[in-house]
N, C-alpha and C positions, 0 to 999 in steps of 0.2 A: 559417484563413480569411485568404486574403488581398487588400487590400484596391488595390493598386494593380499598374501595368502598368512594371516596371521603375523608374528611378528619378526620371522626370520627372511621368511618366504617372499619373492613377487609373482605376484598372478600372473597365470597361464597369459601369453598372448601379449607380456606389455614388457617392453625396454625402458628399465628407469635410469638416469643421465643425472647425478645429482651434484648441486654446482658445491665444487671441495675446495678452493679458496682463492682470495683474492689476485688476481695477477697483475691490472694494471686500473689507475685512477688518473682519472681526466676533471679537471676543476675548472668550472666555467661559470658563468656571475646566474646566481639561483640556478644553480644545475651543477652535479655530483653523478659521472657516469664510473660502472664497475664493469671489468672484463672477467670472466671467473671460468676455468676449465672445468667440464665435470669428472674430473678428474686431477692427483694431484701429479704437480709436475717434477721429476727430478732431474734430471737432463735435456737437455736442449733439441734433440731428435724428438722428444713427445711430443712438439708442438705443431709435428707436421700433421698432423687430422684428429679427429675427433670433436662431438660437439661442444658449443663455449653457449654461456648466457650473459648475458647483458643487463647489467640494470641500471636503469635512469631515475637519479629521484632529486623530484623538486618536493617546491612549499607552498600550494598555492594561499593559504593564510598560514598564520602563526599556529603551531601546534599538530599542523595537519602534515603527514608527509606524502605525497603521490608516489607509488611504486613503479615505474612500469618496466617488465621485463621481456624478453625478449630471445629466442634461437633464432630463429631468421629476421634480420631488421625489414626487408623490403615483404613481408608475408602484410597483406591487408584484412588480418585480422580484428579490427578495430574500427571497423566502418560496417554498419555507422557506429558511434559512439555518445554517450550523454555528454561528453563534454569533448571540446576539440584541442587537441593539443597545443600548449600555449606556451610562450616563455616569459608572460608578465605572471610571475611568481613572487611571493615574497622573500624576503633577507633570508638565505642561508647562508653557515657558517661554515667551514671544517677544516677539524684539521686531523693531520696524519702521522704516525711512527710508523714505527716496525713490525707493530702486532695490527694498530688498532686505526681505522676510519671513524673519527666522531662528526655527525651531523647536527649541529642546533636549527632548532625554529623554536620562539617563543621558547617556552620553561620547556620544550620539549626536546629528548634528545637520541639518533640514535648513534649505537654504538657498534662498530659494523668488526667484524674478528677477521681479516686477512687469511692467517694462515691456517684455519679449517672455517670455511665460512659460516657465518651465521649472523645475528645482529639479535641485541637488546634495545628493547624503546623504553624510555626511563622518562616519566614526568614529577618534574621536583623531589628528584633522589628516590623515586617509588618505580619501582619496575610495572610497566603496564602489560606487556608482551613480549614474546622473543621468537626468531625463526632462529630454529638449531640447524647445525651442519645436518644437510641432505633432508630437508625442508622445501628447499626450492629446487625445483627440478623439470627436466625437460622430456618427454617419454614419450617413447614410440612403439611401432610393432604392430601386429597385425589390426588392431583394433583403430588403426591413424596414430593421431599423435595430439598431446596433449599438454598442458603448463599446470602447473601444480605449485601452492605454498601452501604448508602446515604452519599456526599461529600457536602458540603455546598459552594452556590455561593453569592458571595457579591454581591450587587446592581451595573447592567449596567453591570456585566461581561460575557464575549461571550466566548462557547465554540467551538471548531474546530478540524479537524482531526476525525479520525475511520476511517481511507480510501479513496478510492477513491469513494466519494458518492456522483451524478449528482444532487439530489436537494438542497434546501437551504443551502449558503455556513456558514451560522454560523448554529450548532446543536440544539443551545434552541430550546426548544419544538416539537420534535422528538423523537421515540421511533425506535433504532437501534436494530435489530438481526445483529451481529454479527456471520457471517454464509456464506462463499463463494459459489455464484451461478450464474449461467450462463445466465442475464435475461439483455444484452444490455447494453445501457447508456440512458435509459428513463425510467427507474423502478426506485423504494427502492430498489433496491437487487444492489450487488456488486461484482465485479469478485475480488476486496483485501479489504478484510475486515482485517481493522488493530484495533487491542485494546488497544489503547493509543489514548489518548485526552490530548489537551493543551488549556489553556484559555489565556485572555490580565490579569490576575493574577499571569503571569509566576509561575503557576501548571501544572505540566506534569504528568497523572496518566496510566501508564500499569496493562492492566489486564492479569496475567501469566498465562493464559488458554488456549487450544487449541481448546475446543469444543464450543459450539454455547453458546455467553456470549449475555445475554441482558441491553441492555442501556437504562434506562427511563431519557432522558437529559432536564430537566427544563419542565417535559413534568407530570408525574403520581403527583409529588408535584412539584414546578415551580422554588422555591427554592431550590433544591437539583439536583445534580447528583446522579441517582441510578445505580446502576447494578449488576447483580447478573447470577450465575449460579446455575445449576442442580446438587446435590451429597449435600457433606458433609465437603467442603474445599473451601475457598476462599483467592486466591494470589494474591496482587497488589504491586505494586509499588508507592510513591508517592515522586513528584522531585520538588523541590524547587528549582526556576532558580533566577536569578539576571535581568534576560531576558525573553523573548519568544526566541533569539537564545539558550539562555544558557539551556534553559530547554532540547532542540533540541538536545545541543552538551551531556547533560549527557544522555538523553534518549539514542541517539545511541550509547556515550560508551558502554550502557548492552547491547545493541542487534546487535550492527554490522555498520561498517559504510561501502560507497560504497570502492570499488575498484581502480585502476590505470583501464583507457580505453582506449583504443588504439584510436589514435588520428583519424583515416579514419569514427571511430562509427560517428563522428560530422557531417560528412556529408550529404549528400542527396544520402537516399535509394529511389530505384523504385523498385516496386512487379509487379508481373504477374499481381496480384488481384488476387479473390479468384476461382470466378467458370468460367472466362472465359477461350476459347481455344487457347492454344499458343504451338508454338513446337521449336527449334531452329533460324527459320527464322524471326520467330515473335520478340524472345528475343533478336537480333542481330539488326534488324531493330528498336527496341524502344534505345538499346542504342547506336546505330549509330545515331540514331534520334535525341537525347540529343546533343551527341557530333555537332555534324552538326549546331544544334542550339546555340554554345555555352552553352549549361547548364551543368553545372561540377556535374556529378558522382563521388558515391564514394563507392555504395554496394546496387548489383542486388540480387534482392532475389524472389525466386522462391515458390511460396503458394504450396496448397496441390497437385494440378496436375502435381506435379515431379513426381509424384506415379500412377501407374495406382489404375483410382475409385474400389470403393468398397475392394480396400488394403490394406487401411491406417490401422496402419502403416504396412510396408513390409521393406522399405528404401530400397526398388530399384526404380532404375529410370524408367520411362515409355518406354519400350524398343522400340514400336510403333513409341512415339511423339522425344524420344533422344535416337536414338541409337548411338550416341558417347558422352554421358554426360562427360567423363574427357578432349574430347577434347574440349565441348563449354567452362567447365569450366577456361581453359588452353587460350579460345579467351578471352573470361571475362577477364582474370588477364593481359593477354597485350595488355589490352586497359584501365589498371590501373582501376580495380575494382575488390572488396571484394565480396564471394560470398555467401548466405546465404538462408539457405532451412528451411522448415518447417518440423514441425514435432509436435504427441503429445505423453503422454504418453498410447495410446487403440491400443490394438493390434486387427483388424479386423479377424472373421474366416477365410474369404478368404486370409488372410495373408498368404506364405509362411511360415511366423515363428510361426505360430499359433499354432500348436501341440506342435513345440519344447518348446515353452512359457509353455504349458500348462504341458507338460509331465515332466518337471525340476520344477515346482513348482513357476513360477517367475510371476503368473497371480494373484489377490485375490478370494480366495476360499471362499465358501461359507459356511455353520455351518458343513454340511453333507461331508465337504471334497470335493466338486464337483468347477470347474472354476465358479465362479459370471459372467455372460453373459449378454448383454441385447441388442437390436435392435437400442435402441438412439443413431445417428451418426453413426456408423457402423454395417451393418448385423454380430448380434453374437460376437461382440465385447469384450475381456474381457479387464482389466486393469494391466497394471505392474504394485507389490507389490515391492515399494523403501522399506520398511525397514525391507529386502531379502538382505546381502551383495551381495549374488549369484548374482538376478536377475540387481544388480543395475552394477554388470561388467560383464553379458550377454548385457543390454542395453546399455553401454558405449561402449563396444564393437560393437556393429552393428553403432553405431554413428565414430568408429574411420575409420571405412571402409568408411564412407564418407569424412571424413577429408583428407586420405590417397588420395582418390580422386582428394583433392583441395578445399574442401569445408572450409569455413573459420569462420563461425557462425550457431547459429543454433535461429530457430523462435517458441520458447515453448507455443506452444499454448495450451486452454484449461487447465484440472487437476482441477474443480471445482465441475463438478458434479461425487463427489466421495459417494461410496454406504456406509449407518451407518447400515440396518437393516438385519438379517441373511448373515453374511461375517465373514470374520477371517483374520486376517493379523500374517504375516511370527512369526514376532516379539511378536503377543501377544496383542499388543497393543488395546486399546478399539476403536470400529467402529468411535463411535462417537468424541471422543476426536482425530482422525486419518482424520476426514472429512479437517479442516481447516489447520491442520498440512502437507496434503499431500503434498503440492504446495511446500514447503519447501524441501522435499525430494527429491522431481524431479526436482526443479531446479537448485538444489546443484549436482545434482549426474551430470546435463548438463555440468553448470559451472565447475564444479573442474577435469571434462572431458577436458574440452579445456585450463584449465590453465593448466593441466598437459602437453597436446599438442603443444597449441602454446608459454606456457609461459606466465606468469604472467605478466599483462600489453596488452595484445591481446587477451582476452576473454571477451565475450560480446554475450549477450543474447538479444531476443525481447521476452520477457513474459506478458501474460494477466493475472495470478492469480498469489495472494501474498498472504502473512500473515506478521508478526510481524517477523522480521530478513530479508525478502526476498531481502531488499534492498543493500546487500550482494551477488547481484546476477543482476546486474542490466545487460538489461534497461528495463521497462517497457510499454506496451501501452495502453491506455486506451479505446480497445475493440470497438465491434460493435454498432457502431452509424450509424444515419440518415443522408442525406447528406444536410443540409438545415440549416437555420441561430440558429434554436434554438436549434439544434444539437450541434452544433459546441459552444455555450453560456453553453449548459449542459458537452463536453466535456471540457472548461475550467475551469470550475467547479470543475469535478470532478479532473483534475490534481492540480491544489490551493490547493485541499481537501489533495491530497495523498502528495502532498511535506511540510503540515504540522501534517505529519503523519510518519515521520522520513526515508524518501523518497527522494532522490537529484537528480532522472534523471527520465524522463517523455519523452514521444511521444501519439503522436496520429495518425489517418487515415487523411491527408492531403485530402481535398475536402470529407469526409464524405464516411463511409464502404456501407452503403444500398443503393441501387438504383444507379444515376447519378446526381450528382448536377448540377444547372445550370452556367454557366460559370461563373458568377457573382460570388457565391458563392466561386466555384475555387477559380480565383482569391484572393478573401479575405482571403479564407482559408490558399494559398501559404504564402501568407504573416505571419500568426500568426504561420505556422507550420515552416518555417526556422526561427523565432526566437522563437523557443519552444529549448527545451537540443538537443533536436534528431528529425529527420526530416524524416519521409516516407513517400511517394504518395502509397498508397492501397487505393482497391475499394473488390466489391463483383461480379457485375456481367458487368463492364466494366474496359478498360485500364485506365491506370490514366496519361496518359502521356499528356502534355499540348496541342499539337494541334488536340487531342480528343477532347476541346471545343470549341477552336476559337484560333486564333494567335496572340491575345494581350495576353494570358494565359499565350505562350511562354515567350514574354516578361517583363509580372510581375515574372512569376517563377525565370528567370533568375538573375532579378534585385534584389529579394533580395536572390538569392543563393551566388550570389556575397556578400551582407549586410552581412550576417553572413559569409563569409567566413576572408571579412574585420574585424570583430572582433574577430575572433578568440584568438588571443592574450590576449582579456579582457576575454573569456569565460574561457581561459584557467587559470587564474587568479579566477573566480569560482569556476573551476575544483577542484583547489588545495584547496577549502577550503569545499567543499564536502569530498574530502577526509579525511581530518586534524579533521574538527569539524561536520560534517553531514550534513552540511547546505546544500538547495539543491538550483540548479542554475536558478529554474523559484523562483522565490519570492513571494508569497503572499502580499500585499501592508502592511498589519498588523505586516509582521514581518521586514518590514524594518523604517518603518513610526508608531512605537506601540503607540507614547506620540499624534500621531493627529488623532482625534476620527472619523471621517468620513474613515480614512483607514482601519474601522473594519468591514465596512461593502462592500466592493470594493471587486467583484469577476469576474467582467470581463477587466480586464486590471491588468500588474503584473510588476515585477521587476525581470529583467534577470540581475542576480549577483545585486550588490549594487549601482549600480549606473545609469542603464538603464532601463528606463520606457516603457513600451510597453504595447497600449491601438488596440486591431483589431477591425475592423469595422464589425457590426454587421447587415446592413442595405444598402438595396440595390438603396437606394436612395445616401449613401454615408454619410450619417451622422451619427456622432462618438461625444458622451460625454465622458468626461474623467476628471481627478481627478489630477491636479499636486500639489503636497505638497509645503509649504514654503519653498524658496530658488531660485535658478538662474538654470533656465532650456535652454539646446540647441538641438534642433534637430538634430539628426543623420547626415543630412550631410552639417551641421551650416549654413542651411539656418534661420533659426530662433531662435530669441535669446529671454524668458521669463522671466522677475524677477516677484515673488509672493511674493508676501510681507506676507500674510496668505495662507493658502492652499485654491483655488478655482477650481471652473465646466467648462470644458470650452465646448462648442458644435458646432462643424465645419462640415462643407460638404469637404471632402476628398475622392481624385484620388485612383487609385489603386496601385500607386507606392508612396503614399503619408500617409500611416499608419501612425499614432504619434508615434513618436521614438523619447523618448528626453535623456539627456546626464545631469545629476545631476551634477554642475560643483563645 
C-alpha cells in the first residue's frame, strides 16, 4: 500500500496524520504509554481537535520491545490476534528529560525524541533501527483509514524473510501483501505468508496482525521499511539480536518453536501423486519396487484418491479402488512404513458428512445464516469453522477413525483460499482478520489431534499454508511447482526464504508437482531433496518412483537415500537445536557465514546445520558454481580436501552422484 506520490507528494485519495511529538508519558510497572499530536502544538486552543496516536510499549522478554499503537483505543482492530494482550512483561526501565524518553530491556534500548517525534533502538551502543519524525502515522480518506511505521535501513543492509516467497531472495525493493493464497511457486502470491522480517542488522521486526498486512520494503522510499495496515491499530514487535541467529532464537521464543519429530519423518516418503490411478496393487508394487531396489522407505502416503472424487472430504476410503484399506494399511506397516493420507479442511456436497456438517453448525455461514458454498475444487463445497470447539471435535473425530484404522500422519493440505466477504464465523471473529489466521486453526486442531493419539514425539504433519506460529505444527512443503530446473531454483528459494522466517523444517515435491520432469531433472532434483529436512517424491499427474524415468534414477535416488541416512546423527544434532533455539536445519548461507558479504546474496546452495554445505546443480549440462567460505573444506565422502584462504566461486562440471557436499572442518 502505498501512500504517497514520490517524494514531496501524498497520493490521491489519502489524509496522512503524522505523530510530531511527544506530549504526555504515563509510567506504569513494565509498561511506558506516549500521547503524541499529529500535529505540533503551540498554544493551548490547539488542543481542542484534531487526531492524537498513542503508543504502548512493553517488553515481553529482554531485548524484544512490543509496539502497539493506536487512533481510536476502543477500535477492535486486533481480534483476533496471535498473541493476547498481556501485562506479565519483563523489567522495563525509563527514564525521562526534556528532550529525551529512554526505554531499557536487556542491552537493548530505545530512545524516544519528544519534541519532533521519532525513536532510535540501539543494541550495545550499535544503532539497529530508527523511526524518524512522520514515520508513524495515522491516515485517512477516501480509501478508509489506515496505521502506518516506516523502519529505517542503514547503508548495504538486506532484508529477508515474510515467508515462503519464490522471487528475489533478498526483499529490498518489493512490495509484499501479506495475505495467504493459493497461486503456485511462480507468482508473488504465497501459500505462508509470515509477518516477520530479519535484516544482516540482526533486526527482527513482527507485525501482530492476522489480516492482510502490507509491506513497502526499500521499495515506496528506498530507505525505509514501511508497512501498514487497514483499521485504527498498529502491533509490532521489534527484536534486537546480538546475531541473525539470536534474532531467530527470540522471535520464536513469542511465537512457538518446532516440536520433538519422530525420527521415521527424516526419511524418504513416496505419494501416489496427485491425480493418477492407483489401487492396492499399484501401492504394493511401488513399495516392493523400492525395496527390491534397495531404496529404504520410510512413509507411504496416499494423495487425494484415497477418497472416492467429487468427495473430498468424506474420509472414507474409495470402496471400489480399497476395499480392505486396514488391511493394505497393516501390509504397509510390515514392511516397516508409516502411513499418511491427505486431507483438507472442504467438506464437498456430495460428502456423506455434508448435511451433518451443515445441520450442527460446523460449516462457515454466510451473513444471512445460510452454509458459505462455492464450486472452486469441489461441487458445493463448504468450509469447517475451527474457531467452533464443536466443529473442531466433530473433525478430530472423523480424523481418529482413520488413526484407529492405522493411519499414522496426516497431509494438510490447502486452508488458503478462505472467504472475507459476506460470512460469519462461530466465534465472531472478523472475515477478514480470520483469512490468514485460519491455517493456524486447522493445523493446530490436526496436530494436537495426533499428539494426543500418538503421543508427543510421533506427530507430524505435511502442511502447505502457514502464518506466523505455524511452525509449531511442522512439517511444511513448499506446494505446487513446475517440474524443470527454474522450478526447482524458485523452490529453493522459497524454502531459504521461510527458514528465515522462524521456520526449521521444510520439504518439497522431489522431481517437480506439474507435468513430468525429464530424468535429468530427476536426478538432480533427488539429490537436493534428500538433503533438504524432509524428503517426498510427489508428482501431479504421474508416479514418482525412479524407474518411471530411466535406471540410473534408481541409482542416484538410492545413493543419496543412503547420504542422508549416514548423517543422520549430524541432522539429529540440528534437530536438537531447532528445538532449543528455532534455528532451522536448511541454513541460509547468511546466517551461518553473516561477517562474509557475498553470503548475503547466495540463494541457491545452503547449509544443512552448521557445518554442511550443500550447493545442487542446476543445469543439465552439469555445471555447478558455488560459494565456499574461508576455511578448510572436505567433501562428503573425503574425497576432496579445500583450504580457502578468503571465501571464493568455484564452477565444475559434476556427475549425478557427484553434488558439492562439503564438510566445514
Amino acid at each position: 500500500m502505498r501512500f504517497t506520490d514520490g517524494a514531496w507528494r501524498t497520493a490521491e485519495g489519502f489524509d496522512i496524520h503524522k505523530a510530531s511529538e511527544v506530549r504526555f508519558v504515563r509510567k506504569e510497572t513494565g509498561k511506558i504509554t506516549l500521547t503524541m499530536p499529529t500535529f505540533h502544538i503551540y498554544v493551548r486552543g490547539m488542543t481542542l481537535s484534531g487526531p492524537y496516536i498513542t503508543m504502548e510499549i512493553t517488553s515481553p522478554a529482554e531485548n524484544i520491545f512490543r509496539i502497539r499503537t493506536y487512533h481510536f483505543k476502543g477500535d477492535k482492530s486486533l481480534e483476533p490476534s496471535f498473541f493476547s494482550i498481556s501485562e506479565d512483561t519483563s523489567d522495563l526501565s525509563a527514564e525521562e528529560d526534556e528532550k529525551t524518553v529512554t526505554v531499557k530491556s536487556g542491552a537493548s534500548t530505545l530512545v524516544i525524541n519528544k519534541e519532533n517525534y521519532g525513536y532510535e533502538l540501539i543494541r550495545d551502543g550499535r544503532t539497529v533501527t530508527g523511526s524518524r519524525e512522520g514515520a508513524l502515522a495515522y491516515i485517512d480518506g477516501s480509501h478508509g483509514c489506515f496505521m502506518r511505521e516506516q523502519l529505517d535501513l542503514r547503508v548495504g543492509e538486506h532484508v529477508y524473510g515474510l515467508g515462503e516467497r519464490f522471487g528475489n531472495f533478498i526483499r529490498n525493493g518489493q512490495s509484499i501483501d501479506i495475505v495467504n493464497k493459493d497461486g503456485g511457486t511462480f507468482s508473488e502470491q504465497s501459500y505462508k505468508n509470515i509477518p516477520f522480517y530479519i535484516t544482516d542488522n540482526n533486526l527482527g521486526v513482527f507485525v501482530n496482525h492476522t489480516e492482510e498486512i502490507n509491506f513497502e520494503v526499500a521499495s515506496e522510499n528506498v530507505s525505509k521499511v514501511q508497512f501498514s495496515v487497514a483499521g485504527e491499530c498498529l502491533d509490532y514487535f521489534l527484536i534486537a539480536g546480538g546475531s541473525m541467529k539470536d534474532v531467530i532464537t527470540l522471535y520464536t521464543g513469542l511465537t512457538g518453536r518446532v516440536p520433538k519429530l519422530p525420527d521415521w519423518s527424516f526419511g524418504l516418503w513416496l505419494s501416489t501423486s496427485f491425480s493418477t490411478d492407483y489401487d492396492e496393487k499399484t501401492v504394493l508394487s511401488f513399495v516392493d519396487g523400492m525395496r527390491d531396489r534397495g531404496i529404504d522407505l520410510s512413509v507411504f502416503h496416499f494423495d487425494c484418491f484415497w477418497m472416492k472424487d467429487s468427495h473430498w472430504c468424506n474420509f472414507l476410503w474409495d470402496s471400489d479402488m480399497f476395499p480392505d484399506p486396514e488391511g493394505l494399511i497393516a501390509k504397509l506397516h510390515d514392511r516397516g512404513l508409516h502411513v499418511c493420507v491427505w486431507i483438507n479442511p472442504y467438506i464437498a456436497q456430495q460428502s456423506e458428512i455434508f448435511d451433518e456438517a451443515a445441520s450442527n453448525g460446523y460449516l462457515i455461514k454466510k451473513t444471512d445464516g445460510s452454509v458459505w458454498q462455492t464450486d472452486l475444487w469441489q461441487a458445493g463445497m463448504g468450509i469447517v469453522d475451527f474457531t467452533d470447539p464443536e466443529a473442531v471435535r466433530w473433525y478430530q473425530g472423523k480424523l481418529k477413525t482413520l488413526l484407529d484404522m492405522g493411519v499414522d500422519c496426516f497431509k494438510t493440505d490447502f486452508g488458503e483460499r478462505i472467504p472475507v466477504d459476506d460470512v460469519v464465523f462461530a466465534d465472531g471473529s472478523d472475515p477478514l482478520r480470520m483469512h490468514n489466521f485460519y491455517t493456524y486453526l486447522y493445523n493446530k486442531a490436526v496436530f494436537e489431534l495426533l499428539e494426543r493419539e500418538k503421543g508427543k514425539g510421533e506427530a507430524v504433519l505435511f502442511a502447505r499454508s502457514a502464518t506466523a506460529g505455524c511452525q509449531k505444527f511442522p512439517v511444511h512443503w513448499g506446494g505446487d511447482c513446475h517440474s524443470d530446473y527454474p522450478s526447482m531454483e524458485q523452490t529453493i528459494r522459497g524454502g531459504l526464504s521461510l527458514m528465515l522466517s522462524g521456520f526449521s523444517y521444510w520439504s518439497h515435491d522431489i522431481g517437480g508437482f506439474e507435468d513430468k520432469s525429464t530424468p535429468d531433472v530427476y536426478k538432480r532434483w533427488s539429490a537436493f531433496g534428500l538433503l533438504s529436512s524432509h524428503s517426498r517424491l510427489h508428482g501431479s499427474t504421474s508416479y514418482r518412483v525412479p524407474w518411471n524415468y530411466d535406471e540410473e534414477s534408481v541409482d542416484v535416488l538410492r545413493h543419496y537415500v543412503e547420504l542422508k541416512k549416514s548423517l543422520m546423527p549430524y541432522i539429529n544434532a540440528a534437530r536438537d537445536e531447532a528445538e532449543r533455539y528455532g534455528l532451522p536445519v536448511m541454513r541460509p548461507m547468511i546466517l551461518e557465514f553473516q561477517d562474509d558479504p557475498v553470503c548475503a546474496f547466495l540463494d541457491r546452495q545452503y547449509m544443512l546445520g552448521d557445518k554442511i554445505l550443500v550447493a545442487p546443480v542446476f543445469d543439465k549440462d552439469g555445471m555447478v558454481e558455488f560459494y565456499l567460505p574461508e576455511g578448510t573444506w572436505v567433501s562428503s565422502d573425503g574425497s576432496d580436501r579445500r583450504i580457502v584462504e578468503t571465501g571464493r566461486f568455484f564452477k565444475e562440471k559434476r556427475g549425478y552422484l557427484e553434488m558439492p557436499v562439503y564438510i566445514r572442518e
